[in-house]
BAPA-776393 format. One line per 5 residues: number of its first residue (from 1); their letters; for each residue z, y, x of C-alpha. Coordinates in steps of 0.02 Angstrom, whole numbers. Example, Ala and Ser with C-alpha at 12.3 -4.5 7.8 and 13.67 -1.06 7.14 Angstrom:
# residues 2
1	as	390,-225,615 ~ 357,-53,684
***
This chain:
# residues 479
1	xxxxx	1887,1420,314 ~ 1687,1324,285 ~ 1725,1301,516 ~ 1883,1212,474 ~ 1823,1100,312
6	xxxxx	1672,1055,415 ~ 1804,987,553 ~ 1895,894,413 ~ 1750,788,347 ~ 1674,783,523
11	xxxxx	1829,672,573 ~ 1848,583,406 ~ 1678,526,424 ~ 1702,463,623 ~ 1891,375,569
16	xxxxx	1765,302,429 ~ 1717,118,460 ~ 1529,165,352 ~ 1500,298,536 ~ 1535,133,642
21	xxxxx	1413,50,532 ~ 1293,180,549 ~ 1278,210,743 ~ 1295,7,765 ~ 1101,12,640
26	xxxxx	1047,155,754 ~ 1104,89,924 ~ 1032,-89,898 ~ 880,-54,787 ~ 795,67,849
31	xxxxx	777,26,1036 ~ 707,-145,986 ~ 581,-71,864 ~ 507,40,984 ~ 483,-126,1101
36	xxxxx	409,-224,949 ~ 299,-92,897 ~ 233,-63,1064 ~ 200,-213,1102 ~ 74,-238,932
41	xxxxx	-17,-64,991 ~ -56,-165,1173 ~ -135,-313,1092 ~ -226,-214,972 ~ -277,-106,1112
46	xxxxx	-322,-256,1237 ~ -431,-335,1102 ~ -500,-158,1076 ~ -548,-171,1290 ~ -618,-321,1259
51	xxxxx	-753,-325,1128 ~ -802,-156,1181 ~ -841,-198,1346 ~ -923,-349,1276 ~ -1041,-218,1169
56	xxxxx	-1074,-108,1334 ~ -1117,-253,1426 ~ -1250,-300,1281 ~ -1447,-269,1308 ~ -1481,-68,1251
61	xxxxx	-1623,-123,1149 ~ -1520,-245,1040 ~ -1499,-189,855 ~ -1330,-229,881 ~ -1256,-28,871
66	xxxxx	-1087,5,846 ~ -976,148,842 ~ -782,108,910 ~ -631,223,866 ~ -484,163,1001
71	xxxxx	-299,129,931 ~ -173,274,934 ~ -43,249,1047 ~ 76,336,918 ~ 34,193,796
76	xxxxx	186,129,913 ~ 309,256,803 ~ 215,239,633 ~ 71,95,611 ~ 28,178,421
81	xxxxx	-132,120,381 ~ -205,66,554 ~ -194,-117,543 ~ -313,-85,395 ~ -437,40,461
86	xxxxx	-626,-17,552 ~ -608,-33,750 ~ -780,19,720 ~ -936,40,624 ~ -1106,-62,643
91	xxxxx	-1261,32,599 ~ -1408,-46,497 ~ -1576,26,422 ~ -1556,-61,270 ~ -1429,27,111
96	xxxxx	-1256,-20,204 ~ -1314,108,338 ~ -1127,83,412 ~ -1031,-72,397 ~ -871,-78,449
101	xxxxx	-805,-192,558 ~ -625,-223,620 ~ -531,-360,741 ~ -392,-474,733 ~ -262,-389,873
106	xxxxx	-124,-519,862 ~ -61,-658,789 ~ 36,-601,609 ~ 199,-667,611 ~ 336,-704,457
111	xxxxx	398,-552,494 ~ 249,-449,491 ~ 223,-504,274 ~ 348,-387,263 ~ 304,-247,317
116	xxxxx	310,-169,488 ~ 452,-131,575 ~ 421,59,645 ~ 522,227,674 ~ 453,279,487
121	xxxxx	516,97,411 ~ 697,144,494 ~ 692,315,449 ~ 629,271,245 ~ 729,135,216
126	xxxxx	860,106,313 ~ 927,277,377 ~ 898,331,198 ~ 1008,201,133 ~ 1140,246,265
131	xxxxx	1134,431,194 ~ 1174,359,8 ~ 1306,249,66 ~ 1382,402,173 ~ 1366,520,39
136	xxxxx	1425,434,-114 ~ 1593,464,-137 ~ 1613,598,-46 ~ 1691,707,-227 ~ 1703,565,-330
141	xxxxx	1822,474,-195 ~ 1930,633,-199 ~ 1930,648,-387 ~ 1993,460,-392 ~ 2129,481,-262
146	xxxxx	2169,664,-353 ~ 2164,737,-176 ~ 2027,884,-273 ~ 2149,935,-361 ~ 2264,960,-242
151	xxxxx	2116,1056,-134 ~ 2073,1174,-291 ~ 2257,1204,-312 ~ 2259,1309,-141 ~ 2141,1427,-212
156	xxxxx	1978,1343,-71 ~ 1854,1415,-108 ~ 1707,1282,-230 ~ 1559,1332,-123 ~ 1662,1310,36
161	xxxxx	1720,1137,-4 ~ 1540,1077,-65 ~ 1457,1176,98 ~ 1585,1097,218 ~ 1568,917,147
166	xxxxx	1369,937,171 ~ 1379,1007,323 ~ 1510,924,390 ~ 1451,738,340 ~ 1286,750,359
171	xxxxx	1293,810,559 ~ 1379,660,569 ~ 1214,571,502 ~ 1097,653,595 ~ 1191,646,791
176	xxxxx	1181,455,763 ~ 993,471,697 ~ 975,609,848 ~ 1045,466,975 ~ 952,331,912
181	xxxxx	778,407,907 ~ 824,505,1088 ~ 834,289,1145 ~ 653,230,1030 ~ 567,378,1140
186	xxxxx	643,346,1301 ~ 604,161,1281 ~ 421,211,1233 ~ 409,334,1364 ~ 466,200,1494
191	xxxxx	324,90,1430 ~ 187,231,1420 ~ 177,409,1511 ~ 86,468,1382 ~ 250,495,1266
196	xxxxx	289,644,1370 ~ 137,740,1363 ~ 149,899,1275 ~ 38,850,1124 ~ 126,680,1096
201	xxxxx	312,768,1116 ~ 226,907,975 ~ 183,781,875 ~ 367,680,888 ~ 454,843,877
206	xxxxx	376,874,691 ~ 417,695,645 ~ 583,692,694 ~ 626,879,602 ~ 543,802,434
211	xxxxx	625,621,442 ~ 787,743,464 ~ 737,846,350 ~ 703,685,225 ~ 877,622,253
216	xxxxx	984,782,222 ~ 885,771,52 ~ 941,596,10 ~ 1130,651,79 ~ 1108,795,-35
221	xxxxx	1080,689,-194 ~ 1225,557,-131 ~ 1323,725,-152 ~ 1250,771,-304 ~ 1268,625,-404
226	xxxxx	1442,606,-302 ~ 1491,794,-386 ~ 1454,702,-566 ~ 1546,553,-573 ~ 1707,528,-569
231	xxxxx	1692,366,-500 ~ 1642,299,-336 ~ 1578,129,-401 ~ 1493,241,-540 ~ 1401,340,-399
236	xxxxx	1357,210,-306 ~ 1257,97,-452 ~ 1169,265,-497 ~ 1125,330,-326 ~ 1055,131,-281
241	xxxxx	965,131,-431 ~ 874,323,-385 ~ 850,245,-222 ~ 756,119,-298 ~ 648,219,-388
246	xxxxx	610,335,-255 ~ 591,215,-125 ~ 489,67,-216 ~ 446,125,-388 ~ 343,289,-384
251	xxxxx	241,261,-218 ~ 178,106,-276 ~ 172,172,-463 ~ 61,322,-401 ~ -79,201,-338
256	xxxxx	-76,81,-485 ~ -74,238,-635 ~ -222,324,-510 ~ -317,158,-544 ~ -295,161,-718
261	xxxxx	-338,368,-758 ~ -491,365,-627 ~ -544,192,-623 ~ -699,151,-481 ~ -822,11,-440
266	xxxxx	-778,-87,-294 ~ -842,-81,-131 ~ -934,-252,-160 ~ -1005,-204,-339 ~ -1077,-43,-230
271	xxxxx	-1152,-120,-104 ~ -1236,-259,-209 ~ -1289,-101,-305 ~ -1359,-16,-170 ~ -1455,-177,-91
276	xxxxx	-1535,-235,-267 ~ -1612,-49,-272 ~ -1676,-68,-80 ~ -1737,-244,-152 ~ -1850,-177,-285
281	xxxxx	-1926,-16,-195 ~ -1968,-122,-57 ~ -2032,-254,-151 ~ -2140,-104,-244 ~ -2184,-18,-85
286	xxxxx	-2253,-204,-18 ~ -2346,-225,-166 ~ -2437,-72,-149 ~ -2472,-81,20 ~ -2547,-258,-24
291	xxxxx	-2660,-183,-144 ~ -2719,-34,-24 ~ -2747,-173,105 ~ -2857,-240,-5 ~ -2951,-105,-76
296	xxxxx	-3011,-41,78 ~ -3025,-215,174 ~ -3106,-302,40 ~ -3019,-457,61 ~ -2951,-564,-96
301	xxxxx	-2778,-619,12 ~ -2651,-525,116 ~ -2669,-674,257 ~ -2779,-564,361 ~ -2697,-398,337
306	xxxxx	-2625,-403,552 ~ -2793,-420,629 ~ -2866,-289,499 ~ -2716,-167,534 ~ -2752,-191,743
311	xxxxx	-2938,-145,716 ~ -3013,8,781 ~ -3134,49,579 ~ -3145,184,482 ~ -3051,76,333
316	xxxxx	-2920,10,444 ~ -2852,184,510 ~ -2890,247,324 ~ -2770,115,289 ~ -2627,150,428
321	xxxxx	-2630,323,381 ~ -2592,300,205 ~ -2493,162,235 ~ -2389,257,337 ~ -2389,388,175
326	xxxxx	-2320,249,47 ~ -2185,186,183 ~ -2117,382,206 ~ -2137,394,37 ~ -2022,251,-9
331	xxxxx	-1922,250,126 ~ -1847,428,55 ~ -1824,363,-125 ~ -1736,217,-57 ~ -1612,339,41
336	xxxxx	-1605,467,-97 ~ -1548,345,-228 ~ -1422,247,-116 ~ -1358,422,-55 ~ -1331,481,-265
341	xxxxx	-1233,314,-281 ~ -1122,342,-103 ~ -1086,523,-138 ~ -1043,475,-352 ~ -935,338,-270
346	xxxxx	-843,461,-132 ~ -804,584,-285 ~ -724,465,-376 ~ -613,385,-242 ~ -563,561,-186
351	xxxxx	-510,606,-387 ~ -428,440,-386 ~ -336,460,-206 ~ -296,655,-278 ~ -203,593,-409
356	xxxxx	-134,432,-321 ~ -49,568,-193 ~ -1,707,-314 ~ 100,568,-401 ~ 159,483,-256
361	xxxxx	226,669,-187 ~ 349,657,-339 ~ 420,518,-194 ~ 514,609,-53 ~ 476,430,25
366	xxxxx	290,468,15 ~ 298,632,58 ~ 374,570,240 ~ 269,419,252 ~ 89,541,214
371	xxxxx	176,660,351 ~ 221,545,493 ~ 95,438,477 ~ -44,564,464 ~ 41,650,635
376	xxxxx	35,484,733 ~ -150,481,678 ~ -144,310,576 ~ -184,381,402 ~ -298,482,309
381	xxxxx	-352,626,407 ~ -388,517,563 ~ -496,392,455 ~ -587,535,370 ~ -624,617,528
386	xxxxx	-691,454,586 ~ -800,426,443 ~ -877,586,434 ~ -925,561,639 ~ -966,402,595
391	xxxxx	-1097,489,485 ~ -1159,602,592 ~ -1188,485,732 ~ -1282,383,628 ~ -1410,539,591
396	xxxxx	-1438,529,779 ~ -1464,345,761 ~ -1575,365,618 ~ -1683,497,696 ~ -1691,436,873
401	xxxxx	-1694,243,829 ~ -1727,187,663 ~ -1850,303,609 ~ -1970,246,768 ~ -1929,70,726
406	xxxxx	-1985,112,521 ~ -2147,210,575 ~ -2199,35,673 ~ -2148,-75,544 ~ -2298,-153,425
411	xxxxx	-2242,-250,267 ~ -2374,-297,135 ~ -2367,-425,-25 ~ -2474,-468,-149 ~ -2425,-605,-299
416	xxxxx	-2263,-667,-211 ~ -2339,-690,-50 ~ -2255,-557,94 ~ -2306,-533,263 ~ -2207,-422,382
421	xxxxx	-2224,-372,562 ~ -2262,-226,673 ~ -2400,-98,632 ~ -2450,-86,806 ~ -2507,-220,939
426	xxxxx	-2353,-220,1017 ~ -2201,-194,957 ~ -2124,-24,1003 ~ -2034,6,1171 ~ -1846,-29,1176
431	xxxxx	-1736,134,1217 ~ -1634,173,1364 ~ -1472,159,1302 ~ -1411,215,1119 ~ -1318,396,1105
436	xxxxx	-1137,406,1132 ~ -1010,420,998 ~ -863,515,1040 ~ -730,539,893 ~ -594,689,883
441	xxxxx	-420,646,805 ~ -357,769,714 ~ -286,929,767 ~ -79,962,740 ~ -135,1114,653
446	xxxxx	-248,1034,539 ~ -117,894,511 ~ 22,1028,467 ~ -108,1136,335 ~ -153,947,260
451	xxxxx	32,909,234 ~ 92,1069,159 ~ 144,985,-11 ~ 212,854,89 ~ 345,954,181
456	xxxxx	382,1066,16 ~ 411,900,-73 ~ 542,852,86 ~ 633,1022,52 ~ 619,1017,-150
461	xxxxx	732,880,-127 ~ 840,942,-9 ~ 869,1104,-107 ~ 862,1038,-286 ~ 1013,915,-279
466	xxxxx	1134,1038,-189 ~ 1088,1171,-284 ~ 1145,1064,-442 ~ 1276,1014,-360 ~ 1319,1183,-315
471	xxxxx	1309,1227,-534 ~ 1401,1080,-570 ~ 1544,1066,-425 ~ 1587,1257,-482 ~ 1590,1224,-674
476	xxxx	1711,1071,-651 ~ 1864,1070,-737 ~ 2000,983,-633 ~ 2122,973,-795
***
C-alpha cells in the first residue's frame, strides 16, 4: 500500500508544472554559482600570492612581522564569514600585540551587496522555498478538490497516506537537489583537483546530507501546516510568513537581542584602552629612569644620559643594571594589565556569541549556515583556531624578538623632556629570518563535536512538524 501511494505522489509531483520549476532553478543555478564562486576564491587567493611573496621578499630584520592564514578553497561552496576574517596578523611590542590585517581580493560588484551567491545561499533560500511551494497543498489541495475524502472512504490507511505524500514528494525534491549539486561539484572539480580528495569529498558529503536533511524539515512543515488548513491559499500565506521568520527574522534577531543581554566595548574603545595604559606606565617608567639617571650621574638634565649610559663607571653600570630592573619591571605590568582587559573582553564576546548562537539555533536556517560554513572552514572554528596560533606564534616572537629588542632599548624623561634610543653602542644585531607560522584548519571530527546542536536543531525540525502532522492528519474529521 505506503510502495504504491509513494508512486502516486511521485508522478503527481513530475506531471506538476512547480517539479519543472524546480529542476529548471537547479539545472541553471547551481552550475553557474559554482563558476562565480570560484572564481572570487582565485582572486582572493592570487592577492593572497601576492602580498605574501611581497612579505618573504622583505629584509628579515624589518619589524614588519606578519602571520598569513591562506583562503579555503571550499569558501568556493560556502564563503560564511571569510570575506570578513584577517588574511593575516601583524605583530607589535606595543598593547595591540596582533593587529589584524586583511586585503581587498576583488572588485565588489552590485551583486555582491546582496549577499553571496554560494551552494549554502541556494540551499537556504532558494531550495528551501522550493520545498514550501512543493509541499503546501499537498492535504489542503485534496481537502479542496474533496479527493481526501474519497481516499479515507477506502478504508487507506492515515499514516500511509501522510508517509507516502512525504516520502513520495519529497524524493522528488531531493533527486533534483541530488542532480544539481552532482553538476556545482563536477564544475568545481573541473576547475580544481582538490574537490576530489578524500578530505574535501568528507567534508561535501556532510554538507550535502545536512542541506538534505534541512530541506525534508522545511517539506515537513509545508506538510504540516498543509495537514491544518483547509485551504491552499491559507497554507501558503502561513507557510511564507514561517519562512520568513525562520529565514530572516530569528538569525538576525539572535545577534541583535545577544547585543542587548551581554552588551561589550568595542574593539576601538579597547584598544584606545589598552594604549592610554601603555601611555602612562611608560611615561612612569621614563620618569623614573630619568631620576635614577640622575641620582647616580649627578647631572641636573637628561641631555647627557647616552654618553653616560655607554661609559665603562661604577655609576653608569649601577645604572644599566637597575635600569634594566625598572624596564622588566614595567614592562610586565604593562602586559599584565592589557592581558586582564583582553581576556575580560574575550569572556564577554564568547557570553555574547553563546547566546547570539543558542538563539539563532531556534533557526533551522542557522543551524545549516553554522554547519556548512564551519565544514568549508570559513567560520568560527577556523578563525578561532587561527587566533589562538596567532597567539602562540607571537610568544615565539615575543621571546625570540621583542624581548632582545626591549632589553636594548633605553628611554628616560625628566619634566616633559624624553630621550629614547638603544642602551648599548650599537643597536642589537638583526635576526636571521623570523620563525615560521604554520596554521591547522580544523579537523572534520572537531567540526562534527562543535556542531552537535546544530544537526539536532536540523532533525528537531524535521521530526517535530511530521510528527504533528502525524497527531493532527489522524484526528481529522472528514465530515
Amino acid at each position: 500500500m505506503l510502495f504504491h501511494l509513494v508512486r502516486k505522489e511521485i508522478l503527481d509531483s513530475l506531471l506538476n508544472q512547480r517539479f519543472v520549476a524546480i529542476a529548471v532553478f537547479s539545472m541553471v543555478l547551481m552550475p553557474p554559482s559554482a563558476f562565480i564562486n570560484y572564481e572570487y576564491y582565485e582572486a582572493r587567493k592570487a592577492a593572497f600570492d601576492r602580498q605574501l611573496a611581497e612579505y618573504q621578499a622583505e629584509d628579515p630584520s624589518s619589524s614588519n612581522l606578519r602571520a598569513y592564514r591562506a583562503p579555503v578553497v571550499l569558501s568556493a561552496l560556502a564563503r560564511g564569514t571569510e570575506p570578513y576574517m584577517p588574511i593575516y596578523f601583524a605583530f607589535s611590542r606595543d598593547a595591540n600585540a596582533t593587529t589584524a590585517g586583511n586585503i581587498e581580493a576583488q572588485d565588489f560588484s552590485t551583486l555582491s551587496t546582496f549577499g553571496s551567491f554560494d551552494f549554502l545561499f541556494l540551499v537556504q533560500v532558494v531550495f528551501s522555498l522550493l520545498a514550501v511551494l512543493l509541499a503546501f497543498d499537498m492535504i489542503s489541495g485534496e481537502k479542496e478538490r474533496g479527493t481526501l475524502r474519497a481516499v479515507l472512504a477506502n478504508q487507506v490507511p492515515r499514516d500511509s497516506i501522510l508517509f507516502g505524500k512525504l516520502l513520495g514528494g519529497y524524493t522528488v525534491l531531493w533527486f533534483t537537489f541530488l542532480v544539481g549539486s552532482l553538476l556545482l561539484y563536477l564544475v568545481l572539480g573541473a576547475y580544481d583537483s582538490r574537490f576530489f580528495e578524500a578530505e574535501a569529498v568528507s567534508r561535501i558529503g556532510f554538507m550535502f546530507a545536512m542541506s538534505s536533511i534541512f530541506l525534508a524539515g522545511f517539506f515537513a512543515m509545508g506538510l504540516m501546516v498543509s495537514t491544518f488548513c483547509h485551504s491552499s491559499r491559507t497554507a501558503i500565506v502561513v507557510l511564507l510568513v514561517m519562512w520568513v521568520v525562520l529565514q530572516l527574522v530569528i538569525p538576525k534577531a539572535g545577534e541583535k537581542i545577544a547585543a542587548i543581554a551581554l552588551p561589550t566595548a568595542s574593539q576601538e574603545s579597547i584598544r584606545i584602552e589598552k594604549a592610554g595604559i601603555v601611555d602612562d606606565l611608560s611615561q612612569e617608567m621614563r620618569e623614573k629612569a630619568g631620576e635614577l639617571y640622575m641620582c647616580l650621574s649627578g647631572n641636573d638634565s637628561i641631555r647627557g644620559a647616552f654618553e653616560f649610559v655607554r661609559r665603562e663607571t661604577p655609576e653608569s653600570r649601577q645604572f644599566r643594571t637597575e635600569y634594566l630592573e625598572i624596564a622588566q619591571s614595567y614592562d610586565r605590568r604593562q602586559r599584565d594589565r592589557v592581558r586582564e582587559i583582553d581576556l575580560e573582553f574575550m569572556r564577554q564576546k564568547e557570553s555574547q556569541r553563546g547566546l547570539s548562537r543558542a538563539i539563532s539555533l531556534l533557526s533551522p536556517a542557522s543551524a545549516l549556515t553554522f554547519f556548512v560554513s564551519n565544514e568549508a572552514g570559513t567560520r568560527d572554528l577556523a578563525y578561532e583556531g587561527y587566533r589562538n596560533a596567532v597567539h602562540a606564534h607571537y610568544q615565539i616572537i615575543d621571546q625570540t624578538i621583542f624581548a632582545h629588542q626591549r632589553s636594548n632599548r633605553l628611554e628616560v624623561g625628566m619634566e616633559g623632556m624624553v630621550m629614547m634610543g638603544n642602551l648599548g653602542a650599537e643597536d642589537p644585531p638583526p635576526w636571521d629570518a623570523p620563525p615560521s607560522f604554520e596554521v591547522r584548519e580544523p579537523q572534520l571530527s572537531n567540526v562534527l563535536r562543535s556542531n552537535v546542536w546544530a544537526m539536532v536543531s536540523l532533525l528537531a525540525y524535521l521530526f517535530i512538524p511530521f510528527l504533528v502532522s502525524y497527531v493532527a492528519f489522524l484526528r481529522y474529521d472528514v465530515r
